[in-house]
C-alpha positions as CSV (number, residue, x, y, z in Angstrom):
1,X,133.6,95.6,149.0
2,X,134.3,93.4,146.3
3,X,133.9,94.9,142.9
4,X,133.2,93.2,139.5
5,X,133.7,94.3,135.7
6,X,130.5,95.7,134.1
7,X,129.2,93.5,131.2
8,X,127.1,94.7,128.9
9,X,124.6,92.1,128.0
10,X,122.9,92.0,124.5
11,X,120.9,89.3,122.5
12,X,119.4,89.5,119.1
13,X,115.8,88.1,118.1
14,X,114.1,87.8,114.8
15,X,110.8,87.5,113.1
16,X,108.1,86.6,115.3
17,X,109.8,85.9,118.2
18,X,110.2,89.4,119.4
19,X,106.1,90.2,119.0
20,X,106.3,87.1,122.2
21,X,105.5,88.2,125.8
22,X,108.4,88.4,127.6
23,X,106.4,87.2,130.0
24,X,104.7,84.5,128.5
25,X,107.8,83.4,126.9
26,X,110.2,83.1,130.0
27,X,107.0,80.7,131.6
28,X,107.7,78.5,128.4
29,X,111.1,77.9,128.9
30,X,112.5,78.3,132.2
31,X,111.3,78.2,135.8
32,X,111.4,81.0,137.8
33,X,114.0,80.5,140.9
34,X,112.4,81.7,143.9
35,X,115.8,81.0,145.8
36,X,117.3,84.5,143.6
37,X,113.6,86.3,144.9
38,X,112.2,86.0,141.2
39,X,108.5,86.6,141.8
40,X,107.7,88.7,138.7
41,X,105.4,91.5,139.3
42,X,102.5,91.1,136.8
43,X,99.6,93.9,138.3
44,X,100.6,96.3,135.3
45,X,98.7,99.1,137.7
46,X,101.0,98.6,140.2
47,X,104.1,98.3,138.0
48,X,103.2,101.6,136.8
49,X,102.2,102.9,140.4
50,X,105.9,102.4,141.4
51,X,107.4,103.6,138.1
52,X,104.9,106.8,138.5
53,X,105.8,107.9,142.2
54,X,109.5,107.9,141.4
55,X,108.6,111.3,139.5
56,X,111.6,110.4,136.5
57,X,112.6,113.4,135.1
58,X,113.2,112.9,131.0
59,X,116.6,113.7,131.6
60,X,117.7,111.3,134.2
61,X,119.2,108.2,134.3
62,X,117.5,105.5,136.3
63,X,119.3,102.1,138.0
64,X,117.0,98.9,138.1
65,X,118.2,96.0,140.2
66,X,116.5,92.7,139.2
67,X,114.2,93.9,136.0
68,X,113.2,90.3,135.7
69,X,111.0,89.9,132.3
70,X,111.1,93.5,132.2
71,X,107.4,94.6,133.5
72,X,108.8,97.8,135.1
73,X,111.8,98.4,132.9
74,X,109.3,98.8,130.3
75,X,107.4,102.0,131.5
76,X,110.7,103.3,133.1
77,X,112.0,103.2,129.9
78,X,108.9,105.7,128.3
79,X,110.3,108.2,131.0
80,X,113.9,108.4,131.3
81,X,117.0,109.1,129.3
82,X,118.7,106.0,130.1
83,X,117.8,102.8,132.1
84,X,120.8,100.5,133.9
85,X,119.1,97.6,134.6
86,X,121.1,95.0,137.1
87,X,120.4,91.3,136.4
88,X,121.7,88.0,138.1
89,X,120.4,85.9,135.7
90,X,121.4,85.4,131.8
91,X,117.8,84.0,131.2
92,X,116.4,87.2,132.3
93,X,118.8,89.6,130.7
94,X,118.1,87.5,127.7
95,X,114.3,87.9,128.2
96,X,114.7,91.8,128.4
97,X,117.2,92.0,125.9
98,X,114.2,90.2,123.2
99,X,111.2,92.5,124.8
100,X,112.7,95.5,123.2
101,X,115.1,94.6,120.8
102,X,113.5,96.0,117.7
103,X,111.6,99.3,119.8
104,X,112.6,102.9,120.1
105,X,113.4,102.0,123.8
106,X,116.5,99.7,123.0
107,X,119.4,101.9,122.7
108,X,117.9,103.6,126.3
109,X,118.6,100.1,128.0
110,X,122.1,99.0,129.2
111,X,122.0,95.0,130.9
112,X,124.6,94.7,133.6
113,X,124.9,90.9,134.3
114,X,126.4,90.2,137.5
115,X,125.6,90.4,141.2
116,X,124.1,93.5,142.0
117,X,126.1,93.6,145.5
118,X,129.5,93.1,143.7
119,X,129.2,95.3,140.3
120,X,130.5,98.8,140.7
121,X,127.6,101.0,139.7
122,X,127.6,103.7,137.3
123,X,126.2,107.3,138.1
124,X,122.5,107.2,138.5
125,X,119.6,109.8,139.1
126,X,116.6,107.0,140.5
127,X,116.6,103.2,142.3
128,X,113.7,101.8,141.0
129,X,113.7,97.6,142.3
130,X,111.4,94.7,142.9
131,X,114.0,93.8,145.6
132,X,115.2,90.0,145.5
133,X,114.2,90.0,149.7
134,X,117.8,88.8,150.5
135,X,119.6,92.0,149.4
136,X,117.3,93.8,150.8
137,X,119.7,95.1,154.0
138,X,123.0,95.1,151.8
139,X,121.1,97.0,148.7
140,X,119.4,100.0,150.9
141,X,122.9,100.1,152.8
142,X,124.7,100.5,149.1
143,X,122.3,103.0,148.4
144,X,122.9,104.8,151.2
145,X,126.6,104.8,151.0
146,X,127.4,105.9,147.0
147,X,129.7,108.4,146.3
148,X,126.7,110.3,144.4
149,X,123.9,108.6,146.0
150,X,120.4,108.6,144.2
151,X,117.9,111.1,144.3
152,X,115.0,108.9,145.1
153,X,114.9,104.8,145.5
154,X,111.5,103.3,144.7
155,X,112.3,99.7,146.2
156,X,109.9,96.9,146.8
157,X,110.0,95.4,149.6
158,X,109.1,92.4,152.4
159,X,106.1,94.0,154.2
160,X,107.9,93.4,157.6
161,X,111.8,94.7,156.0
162,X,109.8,97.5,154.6
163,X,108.3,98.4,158.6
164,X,111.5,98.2,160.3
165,X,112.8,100.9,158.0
166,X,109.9,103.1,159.2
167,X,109.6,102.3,162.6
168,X,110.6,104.8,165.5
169,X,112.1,104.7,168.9
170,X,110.0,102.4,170.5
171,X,108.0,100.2,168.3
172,X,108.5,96.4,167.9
173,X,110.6,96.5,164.7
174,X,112.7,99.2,165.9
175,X,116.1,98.9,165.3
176,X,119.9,99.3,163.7
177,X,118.6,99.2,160.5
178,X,116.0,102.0,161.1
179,X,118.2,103.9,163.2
180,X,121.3,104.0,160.0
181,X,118.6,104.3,157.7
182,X,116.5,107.5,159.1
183,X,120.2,108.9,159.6
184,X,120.8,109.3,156.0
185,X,117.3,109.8,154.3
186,X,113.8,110.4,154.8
187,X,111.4,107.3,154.2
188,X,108.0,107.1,153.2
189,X,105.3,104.3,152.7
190,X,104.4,104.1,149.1
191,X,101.8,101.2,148.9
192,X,101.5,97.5,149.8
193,X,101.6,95.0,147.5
194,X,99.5,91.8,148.0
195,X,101.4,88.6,147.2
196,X,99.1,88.0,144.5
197,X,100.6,90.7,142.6
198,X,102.9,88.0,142.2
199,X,103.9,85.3,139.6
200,X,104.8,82.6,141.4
201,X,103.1,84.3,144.5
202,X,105.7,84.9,147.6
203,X,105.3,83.7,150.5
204,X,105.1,87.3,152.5
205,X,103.2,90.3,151.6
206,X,105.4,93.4,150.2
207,X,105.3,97.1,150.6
208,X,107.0,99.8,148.5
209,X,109.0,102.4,150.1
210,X,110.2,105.6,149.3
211,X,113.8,106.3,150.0
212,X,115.0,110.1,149.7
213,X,118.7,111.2,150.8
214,X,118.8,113.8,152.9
215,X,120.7,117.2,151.6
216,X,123.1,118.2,152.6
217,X,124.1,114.8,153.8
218,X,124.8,114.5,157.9
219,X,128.1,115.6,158.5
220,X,129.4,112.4,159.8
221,X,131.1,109.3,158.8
222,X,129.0,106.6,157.9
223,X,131.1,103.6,158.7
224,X,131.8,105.7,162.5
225,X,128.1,105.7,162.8
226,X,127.1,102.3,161.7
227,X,130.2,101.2,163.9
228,X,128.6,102.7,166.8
229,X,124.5,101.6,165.8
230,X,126.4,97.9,165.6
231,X,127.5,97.9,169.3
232,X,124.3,99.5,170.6
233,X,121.7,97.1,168.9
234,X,124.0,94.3,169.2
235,X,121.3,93.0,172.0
236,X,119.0,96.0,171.7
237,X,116.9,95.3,174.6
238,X,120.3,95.2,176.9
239,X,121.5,98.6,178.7
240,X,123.9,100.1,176.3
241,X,127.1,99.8,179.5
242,X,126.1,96.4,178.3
243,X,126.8,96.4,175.1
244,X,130.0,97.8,175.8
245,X,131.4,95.3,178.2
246,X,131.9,92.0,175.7
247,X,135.6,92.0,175.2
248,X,135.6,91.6,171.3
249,X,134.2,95.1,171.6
250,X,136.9,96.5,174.2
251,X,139.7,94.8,172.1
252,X,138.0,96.8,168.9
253,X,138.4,100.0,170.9
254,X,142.2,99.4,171.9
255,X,143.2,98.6,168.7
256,X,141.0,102.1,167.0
257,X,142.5,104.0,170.3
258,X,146.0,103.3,169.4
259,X,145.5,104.2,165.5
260,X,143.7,107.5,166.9
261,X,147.3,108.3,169.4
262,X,149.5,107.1,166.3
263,X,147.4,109.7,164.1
264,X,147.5,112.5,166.5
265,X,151.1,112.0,167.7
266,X,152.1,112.2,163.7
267,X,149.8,115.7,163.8
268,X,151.4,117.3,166.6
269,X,154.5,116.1,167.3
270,X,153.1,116.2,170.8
271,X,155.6,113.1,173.2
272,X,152.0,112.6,175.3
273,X,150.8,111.6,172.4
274,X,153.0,109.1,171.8
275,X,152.0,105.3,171.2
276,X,153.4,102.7,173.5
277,X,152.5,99.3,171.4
278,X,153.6,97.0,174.4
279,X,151.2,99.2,177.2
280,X,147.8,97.7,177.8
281,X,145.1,100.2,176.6
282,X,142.5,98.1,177.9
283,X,141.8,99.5,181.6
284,X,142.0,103.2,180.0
285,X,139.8,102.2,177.2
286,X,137.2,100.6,179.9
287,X,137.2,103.8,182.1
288,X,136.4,105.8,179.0
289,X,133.4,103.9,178.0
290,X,132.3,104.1,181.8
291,X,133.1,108.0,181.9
292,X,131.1,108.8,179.1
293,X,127.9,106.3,179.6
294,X,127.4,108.1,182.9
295,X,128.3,111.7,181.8
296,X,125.7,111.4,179.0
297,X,123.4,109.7,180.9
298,X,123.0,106.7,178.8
299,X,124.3,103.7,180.8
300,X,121.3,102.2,181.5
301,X,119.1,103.7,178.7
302,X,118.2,100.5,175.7
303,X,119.2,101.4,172.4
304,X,115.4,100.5,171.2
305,X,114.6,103.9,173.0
306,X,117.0,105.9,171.6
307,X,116.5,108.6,168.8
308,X,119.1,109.8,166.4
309,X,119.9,112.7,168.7
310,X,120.6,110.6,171.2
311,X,123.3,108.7,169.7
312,X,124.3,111.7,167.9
313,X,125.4,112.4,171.7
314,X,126.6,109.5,172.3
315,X,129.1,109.7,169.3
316,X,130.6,113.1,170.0
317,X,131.2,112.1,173.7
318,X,133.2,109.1,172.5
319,X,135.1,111.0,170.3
320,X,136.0,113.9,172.8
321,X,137.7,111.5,174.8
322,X,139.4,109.7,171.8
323,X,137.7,106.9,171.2
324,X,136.1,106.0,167.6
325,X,134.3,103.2,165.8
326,X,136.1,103.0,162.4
């Protein structure tokens, strides 16, 4: 993933100008660009429902992605140690920057300007976001995959994004995203949101979720397991021997079979071991996958059916027989 320099972001008011609304102000001079999911919340009870069911402890530090005018950073800020707020948007940095330049709160508030999917992120205790709905996949996967992943995430959501992270084997909205996601933490429904809530109002209706990483984390690799979630859910109403038979996939498994022989030949010194670049994998590769569909009993089972057991399974077969998805 690509990684950008943190920039700490600072501007300097005077006089009247910082007894302004944020709020008020930003209306005044600037539109808000719904195409970088800037609806500003402006409920205050609801701002301070999702700050309160975070549970900040004064000794944390919590990350904010897209504070916006700054209606949640506010209260976070009356709770925690430190906040990191993450903005795209130097008019909105700027905005926050004025709201509490002058307060006992500003030297608590560090402004990251950048892109929240390409700045590395410092260590933080809490998530808190009203999530710009096009990150919302790539941010919960981020989340999900820090070296020192949060305690809790508070994130705002799309009411339908926020369902498919909830669902279970068998609904509607079931899928690869609820399958990762229930792998890695437990999810809860907070609240919904009515687009009202809203300044401009979206177009959708949100929900807030609550995100909590499991401990101790599953003892698997998450880029192995997300490999395998991809090829299952590809076409999740197919058969998963389906899934399995489009060749881009089979060419993915030669080329991770022959790392895996290079790897264990370099172990074990073992000559059966050893990799043959010019031999074709291909018709090995394809009697593998067959052998352990049917041995596990899961050839002609949809992946929209499946539990995490299931292709817990389905994982460790693979990998008995060599084959991986990373």
């Amino acid at each position: 993933m690509a990684k950008a320099p943190k920039k700490k972001f600072s501007t300097l008011t005077s006089g009247s100008a910082q007894t302004v609304s944020a709020e008020k102000h930003a209306n005044t001079v600037f539109k808000f660009n719904t195409n970088l999911g800037q609806h500003i919340l402006k409920n205050p009870l609801v701002a301070q429902g999702i700050v309160d069911k975070a549970g900040i402890r004064p000794s944390e530090t919590v990350l904010e992605v897209g504070p916006g005018t700054g209606n949640l950073t506010v209260r976070i800020l009356e709770q925690a140690r430190k906040v990191i707020a993450v903005e795209m948007d130097p008019r909105m940095a700027a905005e926050l920057s004025k709201r509490v330049h002058g307060t006992p709160q500003e030297k608590k508030l560090e402004i990251l300007l950048g892109d929240f999917m390409k700045t590395e992120l410092p260590y933080f205790d809490v998530c808190i976001s009203n999530t710009p709905y096009q990150i919302s996949s790539p941010l919960v996967f981020k989340l999900l995959n820090q070296p020192n992943p949060p305690r809790v995430s508070i994130l705002m959501f799309q009411r339908e994004f926020a369902l498919r992270l909830l669902a279970r084997p068998g609904d509607a909205l079931y899928g690869r995203l609820s399958a990762n996601v229930q792998m890695w933490a437990n999810v809860t429904h907070i609240m919904k949101v009515g687009k009202n809530n809203f300044r401009p109002p979206p177009d959708v209706e949100s929900s807030v979720v609550r995100i909590e990483i499991k401990s101790p984390k599953p003892n698997i690799d998450f880029e192995e397991w997300d490999g395998l979630l991809r090829i299952c859910f590809g076409r999740k109403n197919r058969t998963i021997s389906a899934g399995f038979k489009a060749a881009n996939i089979m060419e993915m498994l030669e080329k991770n079979y022959k790392t895996y022989l290079s790897t264990q030949s370099a172990d074990s010194n073992n000559d059966s071991m050893m990799l043959d670049n010019k031999q074709d994998y291909l018709p090995l590769i394809k009697e593998k996958v067959a052998q352990v569909l049917t041995e596990t009993g899961f050839a002609e089972q949809r992946a929209s059916k499946m539990d995490q057991t299931d292709f817990l399974k389905l994982l460790y077969a693979f990998h008995q027989v060599g084959i991986h998805f990373a």
